[in-house]
Each structure stands twice: as structure tokens, then as C-alpha cells.
C-alpha positions in Angstrom: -7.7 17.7 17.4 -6.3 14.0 18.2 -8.4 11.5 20.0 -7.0 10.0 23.2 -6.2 6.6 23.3 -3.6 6.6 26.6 -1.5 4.3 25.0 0.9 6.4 22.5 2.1 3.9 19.7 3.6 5.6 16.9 4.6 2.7 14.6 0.7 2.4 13.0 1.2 5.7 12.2 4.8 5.2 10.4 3.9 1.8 8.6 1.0 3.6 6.9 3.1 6.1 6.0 5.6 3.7 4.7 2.5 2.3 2.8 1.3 5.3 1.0 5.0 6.2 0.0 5.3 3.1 -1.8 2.4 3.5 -3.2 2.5 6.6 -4.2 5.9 6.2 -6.3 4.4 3.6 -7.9 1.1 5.8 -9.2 4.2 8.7 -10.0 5.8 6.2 -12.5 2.5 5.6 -14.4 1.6 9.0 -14.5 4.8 9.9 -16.3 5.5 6.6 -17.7 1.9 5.9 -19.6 2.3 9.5 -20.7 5.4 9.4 -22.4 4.7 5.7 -24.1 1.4 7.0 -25.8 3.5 10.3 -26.9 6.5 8.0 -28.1 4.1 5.6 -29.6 1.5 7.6 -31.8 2.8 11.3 -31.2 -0.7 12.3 -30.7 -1.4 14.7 -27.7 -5.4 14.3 -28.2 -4.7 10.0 -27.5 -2.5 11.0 -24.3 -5.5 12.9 -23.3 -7.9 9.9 -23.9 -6.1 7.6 -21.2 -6.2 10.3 -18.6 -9.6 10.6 -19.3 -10.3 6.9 -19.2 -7.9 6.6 -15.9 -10.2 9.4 -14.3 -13.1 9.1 -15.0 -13.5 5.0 -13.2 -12.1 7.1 -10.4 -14.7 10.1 -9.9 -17.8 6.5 -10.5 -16.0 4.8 -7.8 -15.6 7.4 -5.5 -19.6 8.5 -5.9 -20.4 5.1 -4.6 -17.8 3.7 -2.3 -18.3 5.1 1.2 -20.7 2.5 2.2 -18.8 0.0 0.7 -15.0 1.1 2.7 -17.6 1.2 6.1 -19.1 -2.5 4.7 -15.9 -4.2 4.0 -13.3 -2.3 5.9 -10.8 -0.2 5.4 -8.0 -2.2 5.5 -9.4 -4.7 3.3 -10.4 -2.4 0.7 -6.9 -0.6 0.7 -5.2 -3.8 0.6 -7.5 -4.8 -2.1 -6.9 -1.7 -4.2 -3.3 -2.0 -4.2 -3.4 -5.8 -5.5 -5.6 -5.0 -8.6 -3.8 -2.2 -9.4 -0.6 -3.9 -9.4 -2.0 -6.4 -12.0 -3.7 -3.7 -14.2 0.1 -1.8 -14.6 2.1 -5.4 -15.0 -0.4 -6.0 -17.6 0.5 -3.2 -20.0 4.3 -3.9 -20.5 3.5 -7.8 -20.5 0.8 -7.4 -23.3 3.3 -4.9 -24.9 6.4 -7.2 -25.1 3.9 -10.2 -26.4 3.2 -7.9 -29.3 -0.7 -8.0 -29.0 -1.1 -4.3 -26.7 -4.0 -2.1 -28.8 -4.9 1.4 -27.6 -8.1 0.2 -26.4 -6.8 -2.5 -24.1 -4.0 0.2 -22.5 -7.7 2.4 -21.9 -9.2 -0.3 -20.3 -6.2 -1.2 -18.4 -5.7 2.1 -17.2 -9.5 2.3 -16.5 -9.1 -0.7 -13.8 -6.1 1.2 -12.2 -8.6 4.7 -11.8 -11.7 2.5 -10.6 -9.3 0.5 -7.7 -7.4 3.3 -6.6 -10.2 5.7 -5.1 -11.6 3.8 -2.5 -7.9 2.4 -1.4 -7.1 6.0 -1.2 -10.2 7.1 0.6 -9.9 3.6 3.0 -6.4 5.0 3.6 -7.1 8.8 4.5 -10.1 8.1 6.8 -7.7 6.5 9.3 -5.7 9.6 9.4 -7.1 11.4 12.7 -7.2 7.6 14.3 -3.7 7.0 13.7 -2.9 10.9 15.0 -4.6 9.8 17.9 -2.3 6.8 18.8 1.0 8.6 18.3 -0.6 11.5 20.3 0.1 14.0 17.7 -1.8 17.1 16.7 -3.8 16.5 13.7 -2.1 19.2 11.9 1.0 18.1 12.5 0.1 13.9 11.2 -1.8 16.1 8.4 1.3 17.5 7.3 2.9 14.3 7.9 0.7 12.2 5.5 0.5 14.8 2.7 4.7 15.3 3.2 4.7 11.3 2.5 2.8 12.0 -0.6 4.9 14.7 -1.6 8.0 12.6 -1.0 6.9 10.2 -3.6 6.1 12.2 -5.6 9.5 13.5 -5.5 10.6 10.3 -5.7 9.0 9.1 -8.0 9.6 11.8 -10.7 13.3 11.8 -10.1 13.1 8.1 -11.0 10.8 8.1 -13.4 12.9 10.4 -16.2 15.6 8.7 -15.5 13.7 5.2 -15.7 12.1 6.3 -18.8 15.3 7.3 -20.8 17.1 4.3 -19.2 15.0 1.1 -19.3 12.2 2.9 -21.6 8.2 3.6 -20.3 7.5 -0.4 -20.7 10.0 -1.4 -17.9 9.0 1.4 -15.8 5.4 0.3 -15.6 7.1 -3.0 -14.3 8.6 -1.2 -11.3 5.1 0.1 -10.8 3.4 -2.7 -10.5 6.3 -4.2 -8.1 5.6 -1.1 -5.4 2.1 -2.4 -5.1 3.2 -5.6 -4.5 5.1 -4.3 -1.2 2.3 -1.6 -0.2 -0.5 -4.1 -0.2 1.0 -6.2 3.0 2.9 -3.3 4.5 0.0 -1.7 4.8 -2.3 -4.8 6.3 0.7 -5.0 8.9 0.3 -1.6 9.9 -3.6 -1.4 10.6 -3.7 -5.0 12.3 -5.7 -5.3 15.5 -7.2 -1.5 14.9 -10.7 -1.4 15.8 -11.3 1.6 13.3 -9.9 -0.6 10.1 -12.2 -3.1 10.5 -15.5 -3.2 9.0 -18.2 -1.0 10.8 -21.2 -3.0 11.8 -24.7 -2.1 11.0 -28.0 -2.6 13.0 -29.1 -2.7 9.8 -28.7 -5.3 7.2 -27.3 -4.4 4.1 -30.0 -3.6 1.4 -30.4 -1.1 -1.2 -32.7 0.8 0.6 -29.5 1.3 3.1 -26.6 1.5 1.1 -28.6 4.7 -0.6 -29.2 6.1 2.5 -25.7 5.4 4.0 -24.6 6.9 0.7 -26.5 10.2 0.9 -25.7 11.0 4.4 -22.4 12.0 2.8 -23.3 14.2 0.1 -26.2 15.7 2.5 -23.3 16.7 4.9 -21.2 18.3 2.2 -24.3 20.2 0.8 -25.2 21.6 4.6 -21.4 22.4 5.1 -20.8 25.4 3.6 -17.1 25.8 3.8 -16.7 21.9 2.7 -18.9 22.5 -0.1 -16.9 25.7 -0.9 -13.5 23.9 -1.1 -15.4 20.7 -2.9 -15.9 23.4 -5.7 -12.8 25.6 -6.2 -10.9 22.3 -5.8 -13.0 20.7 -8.4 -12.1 23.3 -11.5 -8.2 23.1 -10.4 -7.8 19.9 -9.8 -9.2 19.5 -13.5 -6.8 22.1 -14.8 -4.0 20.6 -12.5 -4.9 16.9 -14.5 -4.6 19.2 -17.9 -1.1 20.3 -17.0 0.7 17.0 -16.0 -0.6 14.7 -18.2 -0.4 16.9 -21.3 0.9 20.3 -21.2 4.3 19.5 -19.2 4.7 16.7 -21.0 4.2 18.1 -24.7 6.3 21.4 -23.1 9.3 19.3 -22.4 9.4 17.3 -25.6 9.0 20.0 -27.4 10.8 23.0 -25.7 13.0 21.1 -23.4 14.9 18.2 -23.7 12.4 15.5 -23.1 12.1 13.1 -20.6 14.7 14.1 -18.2 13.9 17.4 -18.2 10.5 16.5 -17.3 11.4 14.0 -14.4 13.8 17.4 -12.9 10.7 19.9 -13.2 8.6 17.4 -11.2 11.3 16.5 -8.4 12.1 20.3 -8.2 8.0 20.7 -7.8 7.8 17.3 -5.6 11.1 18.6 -3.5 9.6 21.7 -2.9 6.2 20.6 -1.8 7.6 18.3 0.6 9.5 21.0 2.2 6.0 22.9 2.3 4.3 20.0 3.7 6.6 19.4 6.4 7.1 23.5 7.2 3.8 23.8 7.9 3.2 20.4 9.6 5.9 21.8 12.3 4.4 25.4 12.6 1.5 25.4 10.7 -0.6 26.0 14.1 0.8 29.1 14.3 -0.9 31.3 11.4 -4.2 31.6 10.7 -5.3 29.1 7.6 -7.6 31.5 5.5 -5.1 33.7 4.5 -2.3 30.8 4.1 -4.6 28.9 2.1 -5.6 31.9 0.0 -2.3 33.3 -0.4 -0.8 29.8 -1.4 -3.3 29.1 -3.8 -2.8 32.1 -5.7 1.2 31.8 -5.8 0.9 27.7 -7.2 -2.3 28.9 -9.9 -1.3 31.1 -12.7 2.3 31.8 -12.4 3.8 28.2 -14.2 1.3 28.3 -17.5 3.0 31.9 -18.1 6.4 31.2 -17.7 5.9 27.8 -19.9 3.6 29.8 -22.2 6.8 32.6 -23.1 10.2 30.6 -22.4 11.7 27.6 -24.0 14.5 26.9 -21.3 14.5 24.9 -18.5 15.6 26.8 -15.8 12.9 29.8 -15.9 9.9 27.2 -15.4 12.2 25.2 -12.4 12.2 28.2 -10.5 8.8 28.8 -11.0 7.5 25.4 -10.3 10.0 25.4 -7.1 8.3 28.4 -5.5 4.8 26.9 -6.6 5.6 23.7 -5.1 6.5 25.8 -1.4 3.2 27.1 -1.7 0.9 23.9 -2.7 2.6 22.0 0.3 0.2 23.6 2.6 -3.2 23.2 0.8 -3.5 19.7 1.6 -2.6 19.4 5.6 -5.0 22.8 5.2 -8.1 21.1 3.9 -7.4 17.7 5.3 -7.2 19.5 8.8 -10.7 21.3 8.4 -12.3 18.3 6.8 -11.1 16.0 9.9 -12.0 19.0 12.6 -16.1 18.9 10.5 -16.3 15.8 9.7 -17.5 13.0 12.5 -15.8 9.8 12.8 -18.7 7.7 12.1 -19.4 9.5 9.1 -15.6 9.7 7.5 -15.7 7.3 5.2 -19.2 8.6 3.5 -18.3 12.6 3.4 -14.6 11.6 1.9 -15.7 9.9 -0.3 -18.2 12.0 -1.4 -15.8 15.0 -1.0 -13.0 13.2 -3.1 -16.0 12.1 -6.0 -17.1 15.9 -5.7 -13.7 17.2 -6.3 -12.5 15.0 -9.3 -15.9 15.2 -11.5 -14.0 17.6 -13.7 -10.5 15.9 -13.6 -11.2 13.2 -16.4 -12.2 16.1 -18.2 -8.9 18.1 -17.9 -6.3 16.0 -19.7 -8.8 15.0 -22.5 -9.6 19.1 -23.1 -6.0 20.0 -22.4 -5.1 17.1 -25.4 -7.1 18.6 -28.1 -6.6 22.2 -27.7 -3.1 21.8 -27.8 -3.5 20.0 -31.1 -6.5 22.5 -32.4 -5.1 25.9 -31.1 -1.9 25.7 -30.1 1.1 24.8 -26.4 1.3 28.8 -25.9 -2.7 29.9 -26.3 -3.8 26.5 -24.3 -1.1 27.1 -21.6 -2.3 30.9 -21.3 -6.0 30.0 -21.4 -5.5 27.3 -19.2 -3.2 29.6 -16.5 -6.4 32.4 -16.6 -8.8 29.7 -15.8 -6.7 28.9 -13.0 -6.5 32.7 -11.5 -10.3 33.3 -11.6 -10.5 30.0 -9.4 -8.4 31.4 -6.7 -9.6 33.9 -6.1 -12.9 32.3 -4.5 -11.4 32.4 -0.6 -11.0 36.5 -1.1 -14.7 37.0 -2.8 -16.6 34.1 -0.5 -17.4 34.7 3.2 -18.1 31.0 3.8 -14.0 30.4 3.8 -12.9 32.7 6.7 -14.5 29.6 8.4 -11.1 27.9 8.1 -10.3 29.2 11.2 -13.0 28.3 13.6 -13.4 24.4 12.8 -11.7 23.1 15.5 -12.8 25.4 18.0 -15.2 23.8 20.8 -17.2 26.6 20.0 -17.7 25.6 16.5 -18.4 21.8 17.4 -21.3 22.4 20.1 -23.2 24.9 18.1 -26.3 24.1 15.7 -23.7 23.7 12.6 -23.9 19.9 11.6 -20.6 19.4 13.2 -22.3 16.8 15.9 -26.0 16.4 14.4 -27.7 13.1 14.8 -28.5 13.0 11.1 -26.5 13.1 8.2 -24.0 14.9 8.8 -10.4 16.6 0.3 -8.6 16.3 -0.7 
């Protein structure tokens, strides 16, 4: 699916990408950066916890409420936006830090700001997706692939820095760098979207009110609800993405400093797992078309679930759990081009904004949750018995797409069939990650 616009122009398309990959290595430094400086600072794994679950949790309250607001303001504006306040969130930690007045509660805070900006820039961001596919006249699965493979690049990037960084110029300077990449991302990505009709804001027939920013707002979650298979994958994706939060912002990161060799090791495990993903991403960007999704999607999901709590759960050494998170990192490439694909193929344009938002608020209500739980079972019960309670979470999760009917559905989404049938594909009324 790509909309025709008879003009191809491929460099919106790029810049954005561009965009997000700065971006993107930025976000990877905090998340390894704050991490490490609240485990080097207090040694607790239960405090480490606490500023995930202060970063989060802004996140999933801004995501609930933002569709109308992305439509209402535009979605350049409100990316651009995003990355600006977040920038001044991260610079503010290392500067409050070397001043010597930095408390726990003002890095929660802090971190809070950086949770409640970055949803809606995200969700501005990924709405323009089948848009941009459009103007470079490129399948959708292939720009899918393309956008999540610029994600998984930084992220790669980001991790192979950030060790490095860390044990270099120590977690304070690398927050600096952070806050720097949103500096660049914020105008490279207005530049990109200029003069697109579909960034701008949406205009209404009907004044803005409360009465019509809660309906605009329920049209999305009405959609979801009706949608089976994107209420299905709203679900599933809502427990891992929790235990997903769990892992990297606890469990890794109390693994390697206490198993591995620290820091470095756990910048490696991440670029193997970022490296890996990428090539996943890309793989099935190229020939993804080719194979049916339900049983990629299934299959995948089972290989990246369990297998890396076990392996961290019964070996200290490094390379064990590298090989494991490389294969798992081959197989998480192609959830996201997977579910972004079927979301764009169910989802109307008018109504993007709304249902991601909604989709991406559904999907994280648990996440805040994950990194806070993960925290103080590790320090109550134990690394091995949270790892291996944690990993058989994670198995009964995926195996939803074998037990559910609803997610053989994968495979009919784009199909015209599909689209001109009573579903609420096309309906006049309300119609990640």
C-alpha cells in the first residue's frame, strides 16, 4: 500500500529518517547512561527501577490524550517541539549534577519531562510514515522496514557509544551528548516535512471544545476496540513491551555489573542485539512481501521471548548471552515493519494520528510498570529467580498468535477485499508499535 502522488521525491523520506536516527541515539544514551549513574550513584536496583517508572509512566498519560492534539497543532510542530524539550530535560541533569545541587527527586522529574515530550513527537513522526512511502513510491513494507531499520541503527549506534561513553567520559557527559542530538533532530526534521500538506495541522469544521477533543479522542480507542486483530496485538504487545522495559533498564544492566564486566560489556550485548535487528529490519524490508506475516510474526516472537532470560539466568560469561541476544535481535527485526505494515494497511489516514496514539498509549500501560517490578524483585528474590520468572512470563505471551484466530488476519489487511467489506477498514464513524 503507497498512495500516489505522481511526483516521486525521495529526500522527505531520507531527512526524516535522518531525523529519527539522531534522535534515536540520543534516547539510546539516556537509557543506558541514567541507568548506570543511578546504579553507580546509590547501588540500588529498586531506585534504577523508580526513574524508569517515572520516565514511562508521563509517556503512557501523554500518549492517552495526544491524538487530537498532533491533528490540532501538527505534526511537524509537535515533533519538532518534542525534541526541543527533551533536549533541555537531559542537559539539565549533568548541569544540575556538576553544580552539586542534583537530588533523586529532581533526576525523576527530569526524566518525567523527557517520557511526557517524547510520545507525541514519536507518534507526530510515525503517522507520516505511509505519506512519505507514498512520495518516494515505495511499498509500504519496504519504508516500514526502512523506518524501523533507522531505529534499529541507533540503537546500535547508540549502545556501541554509549559503553564506551560511559567508561570514557562517565554517565554525566554522556547525557550531554544526548541532549546535543536533539538539538540537530529538531530542525532536520522541520526541513524534511516543509511544504507537506499532511504535516500540517488538520483543520476542523468544528471548533475546538471539550466536547470535541473527547470525541476526536474516542474515535481512536473505538477503532482499536472494533479491530480485532489491532486490539489483539495492542494486548500481547502490552505485557512484553512491559517485560522488555524490565530487562534493559534493570536486569541487563544489574547482569553485566554483576556477572560481566560492566559497562562495556553492556554497550557490546546491545550493539550485537541493535546490529542484529538492523539486519532483520532491513532483510525483511527487501523480501518481507514474500512470506506470509502470521507465521513470521509468530515464529519471531517466540525465538526473541524466552531464550535470553535463560541463558542470563545460568551463565556468567559474555559470550553465551551475545549469541543469544544476536539471534534474538534477527528475529525482533521483523515485528515492527510487521505491525506497523498492518496498522498502516487498517488504519485510515484521517484517523492516524488518533488510533496511534491510542495504540502506542494501549501498548505501554504496563511498561512504567516493568522496570519498577523488575527493580525490587531483583533486590527481594534474587538476578537468577527474577530473570527465570520474568523469561516464563514472556513465553506464555507468545504464544497468543498460535491460540487466537483473530491474528491469521495479518495476512488479509491489505487486500482490497479486506478494505471494501463491512470491517471498519473505511466506516464513516470512528474508525504499534
Amino acid at each position: 500500500m503507497s498512495e500516489d502522488f505522481g511526483t516521486v521525491d525521495r529526500r522527505p523520506l531520507a531527512t526524516v529518517l535522518a531525523a529519527n536516527l539522531v534522535s534515536i541515539t540520543g534516547n539510546c544514551l539516556t537509557y543506558m547512561g541514567v541507568p548506570w549513574f543511578v546504579l553507580q550513584s546509590t547501588g540500588s536496583a529498586a531506585k534504577a527501577g523508580t526513574v524508569a517508572f517515572c520516565t514511562l509512566l508521563p509517556a503512557v498519560l501523554a500518549a492517552l490524550v495526544s491524538g487530537p492534539v498532533i491533528d490540532r497543532m501538527g505534526r511537524r510542530r509537535v515533533s519538532v517541539a518534542s525534541d526541543l524539550a527533551c533536549g533541555v530535560a537531559v542537559a539539565a541533569i549533568p548541569l544540575l549534577q556538576f553544580a552539586g545541587i542534583l537530588q533523586f527527586w529532581m533526576l525523576c522529574v527530569l526524566m518525567a519531562m523527557t517520557g511526557l515530550f517524547r510520545a507525541p513527537g514519536a507518534t507526530a513522526r510515525g503517522v507520516l510514515l505511509p505519506t512519505l512511502a507514498g512520495r518516494a513510491g515505495m511499498p509500504l513494507t519496504r519504508a516500514a522496514g526502512l523506518y524501523d531499520g533507522a531505529a534499529r541503527c541507533a540503537a546500535m549506534t547508540g549502545s556501541a557509544l554509549g559503553g564506551v561513553l560511559i567508561a570514557v567520559l562517565g554517565p554525566e557527559n554522556v547525557l550531554l551528548v544526548d541532549a546535543a542530538t536533539f538539538a540537530v533532530a529538531a530542525p532536520l526534521f522541520a526541513f524534511g516535512v516543509r511544504g507537506l500538506p499532511e504535516a500540517r495541522a488538520q483543520r476542523r469544521c468544528e471548533p475546538m471544545s471539550l466536547r470535541a477533543y473527547r470525541r476526536e479522542l474516542t474515535d481512536g480507542y473505538r477503532f482499536v476496540a472494533a479491530t480485532p486483530l489491532l486490539l489483539g496485538l495492542c494486548l500481547m504487545t502490552l505485557v512484553t513491551r512491559g517485560l522488555d522495559q524490565g530487562w534493559s533498564a534493570v536486569l541487563l544492566p544489574v547482569d553485566a555489573r554483576e556477572d560481566l564486566d560492566g559497562a562495556v560489556d553492556l554497550g557490546l550485548l546491545n550493539a550485537v542485539f541493535g546490529v542484529c535487528a538492523l539486519t532483520g529490519a532491513l532483510v525483511y524490508g527487501a523480501v518481507g512481501s514474500r512470506f506470509r506475516r502470521w507465521p513470521v510474526f509468530t515464529i519471531a516472537f517466540l525465538i526473541g521471548g524466552l531464550p535470553r532470560f535463560v541463558v542470563a539466568a545460568f551463565t556468567d560469561t559474555f559470550t553465551p548471552l551475545a549469541v543469544t541476544m544476536a539471534v534474538e535481535g534477527l528475529a525482533f527485526g521483523v515485528l515492527n515493519p510487521i505491525m506497523a505494515t498492518v496498522t498502516y494497511e487498517t488504519v485510515p489516514e484521517e484517523l492516524r494520528s488518533r488510533v496511534l496514539s491510542a495504540t502506542t498509549a494501549s501498548v505501554q500501560l504496563v511498561t512504567p510498570l516493568g522496570g519498577l517490578a523488575a527493580g525490587f524483585l531483583v533486590d527481594s528474590a534474587g538476578l537468577s529467580t527474577t530473570l527465570l520468572a520474568v523469561g516464563g512470563v514472556y513465553l506464555l505471551a507468545t504464544l497468543c498468535p498460535v491460540v487466537f484466530p483473530a491474528w491469521s488476519q495479518m495476512d488479509s489487511t491489505g487486500s482490497p477485499r479486506s478494505r471494501s467489506e463491512g470491517s471498519p477498514l473505511r466506516g464513516s464513524g470512528p474508525k504499534r508499535m
